[in-house]
C-alpha positions in Angstrom: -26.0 -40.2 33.9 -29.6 -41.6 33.3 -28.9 -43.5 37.3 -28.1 -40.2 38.5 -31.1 -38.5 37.8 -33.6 -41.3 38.1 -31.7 -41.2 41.9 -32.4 -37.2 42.3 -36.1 -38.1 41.3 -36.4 -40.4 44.0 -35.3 -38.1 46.4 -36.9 -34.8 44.9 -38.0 -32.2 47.4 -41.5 -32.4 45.7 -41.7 -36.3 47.6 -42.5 -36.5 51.3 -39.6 -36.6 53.3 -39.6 -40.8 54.7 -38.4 -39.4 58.2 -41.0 -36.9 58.4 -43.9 -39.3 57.3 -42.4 -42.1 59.6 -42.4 -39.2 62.9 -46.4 -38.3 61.8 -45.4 -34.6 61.1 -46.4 -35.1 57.0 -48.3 -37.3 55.2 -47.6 -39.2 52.2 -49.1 -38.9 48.9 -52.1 -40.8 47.8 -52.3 -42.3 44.6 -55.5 -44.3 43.9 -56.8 -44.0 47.0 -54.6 -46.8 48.5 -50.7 -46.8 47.1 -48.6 -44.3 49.4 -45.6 -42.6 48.1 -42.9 -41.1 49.6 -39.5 -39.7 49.0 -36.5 -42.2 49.5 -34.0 -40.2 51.9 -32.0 -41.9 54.1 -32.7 -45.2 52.1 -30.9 -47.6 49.8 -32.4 -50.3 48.3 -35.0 -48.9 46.6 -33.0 -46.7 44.7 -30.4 -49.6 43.9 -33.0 -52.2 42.6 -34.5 -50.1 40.9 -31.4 -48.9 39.1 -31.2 -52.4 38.2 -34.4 -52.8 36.5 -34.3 -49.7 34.8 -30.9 -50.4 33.2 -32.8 -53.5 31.9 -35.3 -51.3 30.3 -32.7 -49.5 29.1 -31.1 -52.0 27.0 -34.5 -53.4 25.9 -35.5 -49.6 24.3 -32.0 -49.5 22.7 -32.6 -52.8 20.9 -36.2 -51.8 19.3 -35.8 -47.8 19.0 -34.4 -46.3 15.6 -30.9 -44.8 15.9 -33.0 -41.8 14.3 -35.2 -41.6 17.3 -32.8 -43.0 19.9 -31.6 -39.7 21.4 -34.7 -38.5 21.8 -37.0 -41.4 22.9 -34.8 -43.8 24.9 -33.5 -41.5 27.9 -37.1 -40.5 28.1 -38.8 -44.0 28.3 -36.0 -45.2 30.6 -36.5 -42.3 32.8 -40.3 -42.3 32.4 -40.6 -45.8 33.4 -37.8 -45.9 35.6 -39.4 -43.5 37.8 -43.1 -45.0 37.7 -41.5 -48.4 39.1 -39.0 -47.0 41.7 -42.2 -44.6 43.2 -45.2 -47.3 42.5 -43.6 -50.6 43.2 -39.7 -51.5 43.6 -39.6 -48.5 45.7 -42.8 -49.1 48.2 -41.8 -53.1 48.5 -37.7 -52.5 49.4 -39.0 -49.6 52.0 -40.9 -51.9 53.2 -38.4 -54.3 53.6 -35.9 -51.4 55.4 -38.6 -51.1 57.8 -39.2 -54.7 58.5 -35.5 -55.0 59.3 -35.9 -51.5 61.8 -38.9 -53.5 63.6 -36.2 -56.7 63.5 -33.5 -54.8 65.3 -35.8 -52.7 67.5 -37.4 -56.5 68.4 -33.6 -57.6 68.7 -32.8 -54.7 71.6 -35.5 -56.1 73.9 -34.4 -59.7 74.3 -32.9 -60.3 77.6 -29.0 -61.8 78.8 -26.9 -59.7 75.7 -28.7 -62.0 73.4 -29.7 -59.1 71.2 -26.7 -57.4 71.7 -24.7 -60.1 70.5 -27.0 -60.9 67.8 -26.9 -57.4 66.3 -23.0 -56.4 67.0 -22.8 -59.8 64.9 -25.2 -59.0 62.3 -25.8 -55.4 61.6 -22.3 -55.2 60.1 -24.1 -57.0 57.0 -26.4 -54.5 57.2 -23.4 -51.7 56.7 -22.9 -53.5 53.5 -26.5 -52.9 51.8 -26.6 -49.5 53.3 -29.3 -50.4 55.3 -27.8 -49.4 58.3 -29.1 -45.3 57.9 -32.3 -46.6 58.0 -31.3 -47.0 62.1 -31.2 -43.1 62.4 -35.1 -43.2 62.8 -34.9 -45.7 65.7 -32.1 -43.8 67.4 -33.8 -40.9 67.0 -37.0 -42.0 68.9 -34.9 -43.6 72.0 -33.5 -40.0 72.1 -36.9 -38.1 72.0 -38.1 -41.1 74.3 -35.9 -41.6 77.1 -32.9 -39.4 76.3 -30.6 -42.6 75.7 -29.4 -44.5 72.7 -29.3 -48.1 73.0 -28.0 -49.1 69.8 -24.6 -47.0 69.7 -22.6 -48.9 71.8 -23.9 -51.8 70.5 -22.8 -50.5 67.0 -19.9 -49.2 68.0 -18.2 -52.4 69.0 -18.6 -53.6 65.1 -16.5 -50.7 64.1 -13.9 -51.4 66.4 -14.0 -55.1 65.6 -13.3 -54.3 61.9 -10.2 -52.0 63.2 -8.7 -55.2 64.9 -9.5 -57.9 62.4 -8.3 -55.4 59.7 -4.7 -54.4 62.1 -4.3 -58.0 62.1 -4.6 -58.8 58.6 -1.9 -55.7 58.0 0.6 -56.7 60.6 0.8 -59.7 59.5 0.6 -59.5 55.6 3.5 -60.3 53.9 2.4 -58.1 50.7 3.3 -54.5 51.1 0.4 -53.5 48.7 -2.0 -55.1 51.6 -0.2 -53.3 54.4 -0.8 -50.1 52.1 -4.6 -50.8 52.2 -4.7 -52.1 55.7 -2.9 -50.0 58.1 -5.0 -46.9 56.9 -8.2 -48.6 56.9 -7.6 -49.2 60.8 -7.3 -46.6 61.5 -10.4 -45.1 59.7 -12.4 -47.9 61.1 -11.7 -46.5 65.1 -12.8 -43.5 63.9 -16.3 -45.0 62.8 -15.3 -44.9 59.2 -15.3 -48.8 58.3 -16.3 -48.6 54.7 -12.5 -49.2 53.5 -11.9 -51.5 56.3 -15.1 -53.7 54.9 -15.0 -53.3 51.1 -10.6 -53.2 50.7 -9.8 -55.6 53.1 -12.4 -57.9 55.2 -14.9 -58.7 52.7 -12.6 -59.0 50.0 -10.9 -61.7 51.8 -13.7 -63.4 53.3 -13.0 -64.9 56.9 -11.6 -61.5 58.6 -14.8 -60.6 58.0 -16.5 -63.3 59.7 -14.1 -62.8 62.8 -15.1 -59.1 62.7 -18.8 -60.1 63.2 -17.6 -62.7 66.0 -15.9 -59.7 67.8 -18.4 -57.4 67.2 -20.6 -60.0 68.6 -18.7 -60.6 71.9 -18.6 -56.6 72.6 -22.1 -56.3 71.4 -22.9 -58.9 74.0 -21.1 -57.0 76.7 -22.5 -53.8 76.1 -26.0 -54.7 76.4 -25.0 -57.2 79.5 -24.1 -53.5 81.0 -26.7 -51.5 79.6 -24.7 -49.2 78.1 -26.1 -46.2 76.4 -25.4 -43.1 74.5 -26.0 -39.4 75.0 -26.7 -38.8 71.4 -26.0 -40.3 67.6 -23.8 -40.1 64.7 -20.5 -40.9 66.3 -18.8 -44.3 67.0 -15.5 -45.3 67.8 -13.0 -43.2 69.5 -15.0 -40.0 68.6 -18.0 -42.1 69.8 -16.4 -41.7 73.6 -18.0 -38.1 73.8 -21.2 -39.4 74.3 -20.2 -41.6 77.5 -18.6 -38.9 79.3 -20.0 -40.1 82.5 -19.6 -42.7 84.7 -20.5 -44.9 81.7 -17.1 -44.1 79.4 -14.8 -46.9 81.3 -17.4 -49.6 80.2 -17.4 -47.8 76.8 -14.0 -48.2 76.2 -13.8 -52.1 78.0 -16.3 -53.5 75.8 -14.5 -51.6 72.5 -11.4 -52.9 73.5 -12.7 -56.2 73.9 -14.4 -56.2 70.4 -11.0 -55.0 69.0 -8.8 -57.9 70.8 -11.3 -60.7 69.8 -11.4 -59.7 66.2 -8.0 -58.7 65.8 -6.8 -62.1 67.8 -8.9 -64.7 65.9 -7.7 -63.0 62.8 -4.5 -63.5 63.2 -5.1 -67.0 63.9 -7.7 -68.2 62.0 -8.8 -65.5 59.4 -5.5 -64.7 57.9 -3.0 -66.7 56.7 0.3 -64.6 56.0 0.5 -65.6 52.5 -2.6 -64.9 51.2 -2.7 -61.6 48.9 -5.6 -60.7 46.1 
């Protein structure tokens, strides 16, 4: 209950939205005429370290606080102090590391042959993990206002559908019918741009699907920068994802998925999975 709240504080109406301080149209608050705060929409990190440290605190005020005064004092203190570090310093030091990986990526889409498509339809599926990935809306969101085109949803996309074939392969193959349970489903999600049970029930959890994943995701990645693919718009991937390429580009769109899909779900089978294996 005490993470709950110290997580609404963090995101409290009264804060500066981050999006809106990151386009220009507010500005943060000022504390000591040098240490800017803001509100932590959209982000992850801040609000999960310091969670962490506060449940130290926690602990520590529970050990030295009289069962007389414990009701009282210790939910205050933790939330007191929990909410001075998330806002003064975990929170400003992990935002700043979410924006250093946006400037990474954004860095990534300008380097030339696929290289930064293959590096980030490899990579940026670890950055699904942490929830780092929403941080991305803000860069998508400028290419749109920009030039009208999103770069990184193809790219993206070709993760998602990677995780779909490296997680088909582990189900059609499994021997256990409890995997095929968590499996075939999670495919299926995972086309539709919803990898989360894909990635936390079945690719992570077993450890080199999930690698092959990132090697398909890679090879689509790749492919889709190679042909400058580019959406219409944000917030859908997958097979959903195809209504942003209704043009001349959706053939490509669906080639480079499909070849994301068949490298994952292919290296899987023979390398990632052995037909045995169960958890």
């Amino acid at each position: 209950i005490i993470g709950i709240v110290l997580g609404l504080m963090l995101v409290n109406p009264s804060l500066p939205n981050a999006y809106s301080v990151a386009s220009g149209d507010v500005q943060p608050i000022l504390f000591f005429g040098f240490l800017k705060v803001v509100g932590y929409q959209g982000s992850v990190l801040p609000a999960f370290f310091t969670a962490i440290v506060t449940s130290k605190l926690e602990r520590f005020f529970k050990k030295i606080i009289s069962d007389s005064l414990d009701l009282i004092l210790r939910p205050f203190l933790t939330l007191l102090c929990g909410l001075i570090l998330g806002l003064f310093i975990i929170g400003p030091i992990f935002h700043g590391v979410e924006n250093y990986v946006l400037y990474a990526v954004t860095a990534l889409l300008t380097l030339p042959y696929g290289i930064g498509g293959f590096l980030y339809g490899c990579f940026g599926q670890l950055l699904g993990i942490l929830g780092i990935h929403h941080i991305l809306n803000l860069l998508e969101i400028n290419m749109l206002a920009k030039d009208g085109w999103n770069l990184l949803n193809p790219i993206g996309t070709c993760g998602n559908m990677a995780q779909a074939g490296a997680v088909l392969a582990v189900a059609v193959k499994t021997i256990s019918s409890k995997m095929k349970q968590i499996a075939f489903p999670s495919a299926l999600s995972a086309t539709l741009g919803i990898t989360e049970p894909a990635v936390f029930g079945v690719t992570l959890r077993l450890g080199k699907p999930f690698i092959m994943s990132m090697i398909g995701g890679g090879v689509g990645g790749f492919l889709a920068s190679l042909l400058h693919l580019k959406a219409s718009g944000m917030g859908l991937t997958g097979i959903p994802g195809a209504l942003l390429y209704l043009n001349e580009q959706l053939p490509l769109y669906i080639f480079v998925n499909c070849v994301a899909f068949g490298v994952a779900f292919i290296l899987t089978w023979l390398f990632g999975y052995k037909r045995e294996e169960n958890i």
